[in-house]
Every structure is written in C-alpha cells, then in structure tokens.
C-alpha positions in Angstrom: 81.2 229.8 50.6 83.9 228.3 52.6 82.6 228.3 56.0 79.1 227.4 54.1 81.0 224.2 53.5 82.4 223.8 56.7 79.4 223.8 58.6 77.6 221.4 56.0 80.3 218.7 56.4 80.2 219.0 60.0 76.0 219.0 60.3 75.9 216.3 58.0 77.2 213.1 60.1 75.1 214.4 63.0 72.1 213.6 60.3 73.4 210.1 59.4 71.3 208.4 62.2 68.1 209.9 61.2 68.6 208.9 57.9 69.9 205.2 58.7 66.7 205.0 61.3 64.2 206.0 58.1 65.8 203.3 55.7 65.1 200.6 58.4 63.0 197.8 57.3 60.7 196.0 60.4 62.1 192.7 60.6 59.7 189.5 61.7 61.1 186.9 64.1 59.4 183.4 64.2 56.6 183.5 66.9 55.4 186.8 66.1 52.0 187.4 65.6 50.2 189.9 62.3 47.7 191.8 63.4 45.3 192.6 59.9 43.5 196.2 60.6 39.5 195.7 60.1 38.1 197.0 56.7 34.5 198.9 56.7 32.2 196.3 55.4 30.7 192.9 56.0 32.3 190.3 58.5 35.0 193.2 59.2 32.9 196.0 60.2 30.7 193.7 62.2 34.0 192.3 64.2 34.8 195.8 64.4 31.4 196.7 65.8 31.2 194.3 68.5 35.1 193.9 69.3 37.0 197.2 69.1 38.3 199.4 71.8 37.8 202.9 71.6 40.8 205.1 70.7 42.8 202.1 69.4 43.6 200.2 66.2 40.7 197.6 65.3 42.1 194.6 64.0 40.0 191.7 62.4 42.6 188.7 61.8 45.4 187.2 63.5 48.4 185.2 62.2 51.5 183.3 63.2 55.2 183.7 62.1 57.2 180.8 61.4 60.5 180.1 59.8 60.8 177.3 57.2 63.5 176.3 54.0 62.4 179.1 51.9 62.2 181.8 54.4 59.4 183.2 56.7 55.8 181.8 56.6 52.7 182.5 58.4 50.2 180.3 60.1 46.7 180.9 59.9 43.2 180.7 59.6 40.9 182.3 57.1 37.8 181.5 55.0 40.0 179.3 52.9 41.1 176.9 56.2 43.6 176.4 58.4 46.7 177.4 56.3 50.6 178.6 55.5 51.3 181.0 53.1 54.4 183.1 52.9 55.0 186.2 54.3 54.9 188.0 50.7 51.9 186.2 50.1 50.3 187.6 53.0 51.9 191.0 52.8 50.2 191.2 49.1 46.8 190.1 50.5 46.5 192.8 52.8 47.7 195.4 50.5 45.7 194.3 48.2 42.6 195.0 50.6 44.5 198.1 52.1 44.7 196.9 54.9 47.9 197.9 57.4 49.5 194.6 59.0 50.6 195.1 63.0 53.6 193.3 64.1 53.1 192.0 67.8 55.9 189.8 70.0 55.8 187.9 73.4 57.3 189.6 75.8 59.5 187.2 77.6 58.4 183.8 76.1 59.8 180.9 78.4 62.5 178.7 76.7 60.8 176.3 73.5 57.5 178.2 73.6 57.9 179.5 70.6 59.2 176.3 68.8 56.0 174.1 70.7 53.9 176.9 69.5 55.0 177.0 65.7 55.1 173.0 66.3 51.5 172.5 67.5 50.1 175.2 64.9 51.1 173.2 61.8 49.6 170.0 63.5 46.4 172.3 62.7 47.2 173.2 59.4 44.4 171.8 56.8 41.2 171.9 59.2 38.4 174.2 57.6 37.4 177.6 58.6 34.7 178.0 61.8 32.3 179.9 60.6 30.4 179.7 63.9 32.6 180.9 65.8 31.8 178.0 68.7 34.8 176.2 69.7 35.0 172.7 68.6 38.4 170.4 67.4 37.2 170.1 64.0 37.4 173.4 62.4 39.1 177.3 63.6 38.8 180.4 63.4 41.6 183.1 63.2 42.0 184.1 67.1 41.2 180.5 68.0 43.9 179.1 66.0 46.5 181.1 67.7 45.1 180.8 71.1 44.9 176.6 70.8 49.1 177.3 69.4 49.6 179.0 72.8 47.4 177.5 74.5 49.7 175.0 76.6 51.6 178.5 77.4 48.6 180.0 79.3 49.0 183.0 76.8 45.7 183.9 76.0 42.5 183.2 78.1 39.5 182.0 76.6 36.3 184.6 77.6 32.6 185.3 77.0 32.0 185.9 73.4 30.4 189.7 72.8 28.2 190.2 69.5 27.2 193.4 70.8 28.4 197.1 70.3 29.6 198.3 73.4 27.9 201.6 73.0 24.6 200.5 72.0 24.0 196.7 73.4 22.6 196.0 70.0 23.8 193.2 67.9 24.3 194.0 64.4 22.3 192.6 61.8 25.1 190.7 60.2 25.2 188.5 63.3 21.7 188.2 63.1 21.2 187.0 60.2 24.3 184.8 59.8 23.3 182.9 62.3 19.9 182.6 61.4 21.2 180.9 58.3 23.1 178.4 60.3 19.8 178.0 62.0 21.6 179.1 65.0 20.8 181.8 68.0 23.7 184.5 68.0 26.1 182.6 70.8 26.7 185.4 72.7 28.2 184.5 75.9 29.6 181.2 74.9 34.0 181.0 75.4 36.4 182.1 72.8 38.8 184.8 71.7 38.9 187.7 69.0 41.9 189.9 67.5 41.0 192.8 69.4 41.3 191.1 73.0 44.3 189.5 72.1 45.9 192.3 70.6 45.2 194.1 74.5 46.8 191.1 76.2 49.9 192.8 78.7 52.5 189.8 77.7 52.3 191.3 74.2 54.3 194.3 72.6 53.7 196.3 69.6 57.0 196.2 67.6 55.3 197.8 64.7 53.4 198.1 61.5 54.7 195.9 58.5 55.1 197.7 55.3 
C-alpha cells in the first residue's frame, strides 16, 4: 500500500500540466475576428452551398473584436445592421442557434492596424444590413464590413462573387428567388468577399473555437 502511495505522489505532478492545459479558457484579443459555423437551412445552407471548401469548417458570419469600458465587444453586421454587441451577447446568440464560434488572429499585424481597424469599423456602426450582397457605402454585409475595417491594411482582396455550388455549377434556388424578389439577376461575378474565403486567407491563424 506503501509503495502504491509512492508511486501515486510521484505520477501525479507529471499529470498537473495536462490538467492545467484542460481548464484553460480561449482568451480573445481586440482585433480578432469570430468565425460563426453555417447552420443547415435557408441563407446558411445556401452560403454553405456556394462558398464552402471541401474538407473544412463552413462558416456563414464574420465579426470583429474590440475592447471598450465594460469589457470585450464585437463589431458586426447582421440582419439587424451594422452593430456592437458584447461578447456574451454574441457567445449566447450562437449557442442559442448551436452554432460553434471560430477564433481567428492576424498574423503579424503592422503597428496601429488593429486600433485603425477597430477605429474605422465603429465609424460604420448603424448602416443597415445588404441584403444584395452588391457593394455600395450605404449598407454591409458581414464579410464586407470586416473587409472595408481592413481594408486600408490590404488584408483581404475583394473577388468575383460565386452563387454557384462548386460541384454542380448550379445556383441554388434560394438565390434564385431572392433575387428575383429584389427584381434583380443573381450577381454572380460582381466583387466582394464571404466568410469562407476570408477564413482561407494565409495572414490569418486559427487560435481556436470559443466555448
């Protein structure tokens, strides 16, 4: 029973960084962007469809980390507008949807870029929602709101939009008939950014899912 003893005193500090490692909480830093996993229905499954890359996480909504008075908020836009909520706030919305939030960081952001970042995205807070998806000053959609707060960075390139799965050219009929109640033809082709793309770009790191 003795030696029994022995051996568990002497195993158990070699355990003590495992178990300090699996009590760790993901801490955010301001400039950090939330990647929101895609859900399986509607505007989601449609981003889904046309945007995400085979064999990795689909995401469907972007956000920005920023410090204030009472503690971290985030910067974003969603079907309610160019916003800030808190990070709790925003933690309980995804959960609340089950969806999994994806914590992403610059890699080496020059000096101030992520101050004239935070800066130039609250400068957009209050605009409405694009629900077009074509670029214009007046209104923004989630990918496009963080890529006009990097944009004086070079961070993230505007491209051709693509409404179509990858696998079978077609463009679902959510698209379809979205824009045919905007009285609009799908803008395929046209500039602009999604989750997914952004989510790929090589000056960005995966530091981890946000419980």
């Amino acid at each position: 029973m003795r030696v029994f003893l022995l051996v568990l005193f002497l195993l158990v500090p070699a355990l003590w960084p495992c178990s300090v490692a699996a009590l760790e909480v993901l801490e955010v830093q301001e400039g950090d962007l939330l990647f929101v996993t895609a859900g399986h229905g509607g505007l989601s499954a449609a981003i889904d469809d046309a945007t995400g890359k085979q064999g990795a996480p689909s995401f469907d909504h972007v956000a920005l980390v920023a410090s204030a008075p009472q503690g971290w908020e985030v910067l974003h836009a969603d079907e309610k507008g160019s916003r800030r909520q808190t990070l709790e706030q925003f933690r309980e919305d995804a959960k609340g949807k089950q969806r999994q939030i994806v914590v992403y960081r610059l890699r080496a952001p020059p000096d101030n870029a992520i101050a004239d970042a935070v800066a130039t995205a609250r400068t957009m807070l209050g605009k409405p929602y694009n629900t077009a998806y074509v670029l214009n000053d007046d209104s923004y959609y989630c990918s496009d709101f963080i890529e006009r707060a990097f944009r004086a960075l070079h961070v993230f390139a505007l491209q051709p939009m693509n409404f179509r799965n990858p696998q079978t050219g077609e463009i679902s009929r959510h698209w379809v008939d979205l824009y045919r109640g905007m009285g609009m033809e799908v803008p395929q082709g046209l500039p602009g950014t999604n989750p997914n793309d952004m989510a790929a770009t090589p000056v960005l790191q995966r530091i981890g899912v946000l419980e």
